[in-house]
C-alpha positions as CSV (number, residue, x, y, z in Angstrom):
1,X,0.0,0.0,0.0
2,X,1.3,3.8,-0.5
3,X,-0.3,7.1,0.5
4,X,-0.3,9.9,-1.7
5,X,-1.7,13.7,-2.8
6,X,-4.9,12.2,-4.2
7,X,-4.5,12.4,-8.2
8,X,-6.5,14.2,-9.9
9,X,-7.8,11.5,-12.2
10,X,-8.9,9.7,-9.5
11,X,-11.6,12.3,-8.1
12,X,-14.5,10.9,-9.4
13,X,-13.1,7.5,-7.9
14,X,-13.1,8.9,-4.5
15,X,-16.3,10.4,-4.8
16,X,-17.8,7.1,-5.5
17,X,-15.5,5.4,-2.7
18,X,-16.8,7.7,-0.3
19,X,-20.5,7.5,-1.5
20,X,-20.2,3.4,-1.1
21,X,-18.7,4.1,2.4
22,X,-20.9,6.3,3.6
23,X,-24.6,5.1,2.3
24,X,-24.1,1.8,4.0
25,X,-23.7,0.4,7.8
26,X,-23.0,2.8,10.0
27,X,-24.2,6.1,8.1
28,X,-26.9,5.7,6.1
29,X,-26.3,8.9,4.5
30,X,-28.4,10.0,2.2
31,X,-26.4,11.9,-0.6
32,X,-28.1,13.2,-4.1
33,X,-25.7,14.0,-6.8
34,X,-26.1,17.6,-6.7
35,X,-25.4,17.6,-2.7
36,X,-22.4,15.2,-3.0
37,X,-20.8,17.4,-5.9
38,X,-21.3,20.4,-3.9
39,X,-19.8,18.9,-1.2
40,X,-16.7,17.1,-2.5
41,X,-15.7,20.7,-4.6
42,X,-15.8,22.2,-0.9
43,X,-13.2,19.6,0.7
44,X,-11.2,19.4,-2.5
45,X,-11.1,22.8,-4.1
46,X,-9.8,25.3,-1.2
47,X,-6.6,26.7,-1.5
48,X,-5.7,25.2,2.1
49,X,-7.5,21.8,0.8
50,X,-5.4,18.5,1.1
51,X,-6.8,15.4,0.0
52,X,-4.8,12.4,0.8
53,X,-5.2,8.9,-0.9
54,X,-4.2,5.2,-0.2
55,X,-3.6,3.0,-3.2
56,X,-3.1,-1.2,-3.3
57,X,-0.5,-2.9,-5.0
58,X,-2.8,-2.7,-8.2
59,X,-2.8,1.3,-7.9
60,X,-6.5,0.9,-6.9
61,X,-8.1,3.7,-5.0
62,X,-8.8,2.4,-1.5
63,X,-9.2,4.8,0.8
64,X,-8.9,9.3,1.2
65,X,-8.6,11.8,3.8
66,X,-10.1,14.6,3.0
67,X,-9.4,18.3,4.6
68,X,-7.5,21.1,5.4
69,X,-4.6,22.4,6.6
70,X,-4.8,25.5,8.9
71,X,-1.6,27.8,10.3
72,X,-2.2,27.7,14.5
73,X,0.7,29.4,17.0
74,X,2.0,25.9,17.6
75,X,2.1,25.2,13.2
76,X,0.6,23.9,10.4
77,X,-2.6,21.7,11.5
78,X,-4.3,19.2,9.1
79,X,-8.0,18.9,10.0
80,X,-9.6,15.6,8.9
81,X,-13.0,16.1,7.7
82,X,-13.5,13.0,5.8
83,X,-11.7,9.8,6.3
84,X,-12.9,6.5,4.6
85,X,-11.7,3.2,3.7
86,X,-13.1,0.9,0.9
87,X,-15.7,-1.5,2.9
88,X,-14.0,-4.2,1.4
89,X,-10.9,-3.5,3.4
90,X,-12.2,-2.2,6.4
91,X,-11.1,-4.0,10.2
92,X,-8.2,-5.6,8.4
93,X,-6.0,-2.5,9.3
94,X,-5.9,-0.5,6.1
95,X,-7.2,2.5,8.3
96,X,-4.1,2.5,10.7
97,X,-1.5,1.4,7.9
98,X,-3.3,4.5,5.8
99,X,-2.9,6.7,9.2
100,X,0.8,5.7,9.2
101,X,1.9,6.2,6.1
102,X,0.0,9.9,5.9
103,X,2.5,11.1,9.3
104,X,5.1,11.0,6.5
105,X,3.7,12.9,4.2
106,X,2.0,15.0,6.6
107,X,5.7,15.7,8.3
108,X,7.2,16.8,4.7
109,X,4.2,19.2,4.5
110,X,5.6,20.7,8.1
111,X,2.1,20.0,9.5
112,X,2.5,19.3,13.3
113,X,-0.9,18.0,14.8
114,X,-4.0,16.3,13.0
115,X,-7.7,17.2,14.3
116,X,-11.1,15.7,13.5
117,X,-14.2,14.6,15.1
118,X,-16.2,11.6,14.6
119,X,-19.5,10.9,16.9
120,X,-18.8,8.7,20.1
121,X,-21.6,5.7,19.1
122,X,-19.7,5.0,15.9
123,X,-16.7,2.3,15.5
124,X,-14.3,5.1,14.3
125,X,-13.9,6.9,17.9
126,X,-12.7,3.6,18.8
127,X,-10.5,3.3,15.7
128,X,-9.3,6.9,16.0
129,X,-8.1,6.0,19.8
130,X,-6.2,2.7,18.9
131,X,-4.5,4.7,16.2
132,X,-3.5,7.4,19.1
133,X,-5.2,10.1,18.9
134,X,-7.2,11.4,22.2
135,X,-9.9,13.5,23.4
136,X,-9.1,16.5,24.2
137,X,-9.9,17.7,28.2
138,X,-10.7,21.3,27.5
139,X,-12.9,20.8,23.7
140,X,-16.2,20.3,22.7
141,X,-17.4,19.8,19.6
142,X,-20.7,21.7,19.5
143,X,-23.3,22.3,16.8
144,X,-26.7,24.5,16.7
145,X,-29.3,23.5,14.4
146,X,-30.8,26.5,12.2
147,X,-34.7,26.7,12.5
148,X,-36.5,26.8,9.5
């Protein structure tokens, strides 16, 4: 397996990768076309965007992280918004060998700290611990809904 800058003739790859990923068990998202384009131009298309991509040994798209990478007093951050793994794959340790091999290129990018947030009743908070990232004491993740 190798990690890479995702290339860019494999975006509409990714976006079915991630569509696959995140329609099924334990999402059930719900994603039109229009939404999911709308979306994926958002994470991809940013001048401080960095979309990150896992290939097997066959050069098969297996798996992204998709976000951004923000300037903070301690350095360059990379927030993961989107992480996935082709379900095929998945609890055979793809994630954490993916997770690995991104410090690397994440290090040549001078990009000290990775940040995300997943939902606590989902298996990727315990996936995300394993691979040693921790809650943070002092944070909340908090969200306010917009009344129609």
């Amino acid at each position: 397996m190798k990690a890479c800058v995702l290339k860019a003739n494999d975006y509409e790859q990714m976006k079915k990768l991630f569509l696959d990923v995140f329609s099924n068990e334990p999402w059930f998202d719900k994603w039109d076309d229009k939404q999911l384009n709308l979306y994926m131009k958002d994470l991809t298309e940013n001048n401080n965007s960095l979309s990150v991509a896992m290939y097997d040994e066959t050069e098969e798209l297996i798996g992204c992280s998709l976000g951004y990478v923000f300037n903070w007093w301690e350095g360059r951050e990379y927030y993961i918004k989107e992480f996935f793994i082709s379900r095929n794959i998945q609890g055979q340790g793809a994630g954490s060998t993916f997770l690995e091999l991104m410090d690397d290129i994440l290090r040549d990018k001078d990009i000290k700290h990775i940040l995300l947030s997943t939902e606590k009743t989902v298996p990727a908070y315990h996936f995300y611990q394993k691979n040693k990232f921790s809650v943070l004491d002092d944070s909340m993740f908090l969200v306010k809904k917009i009344p129609e």
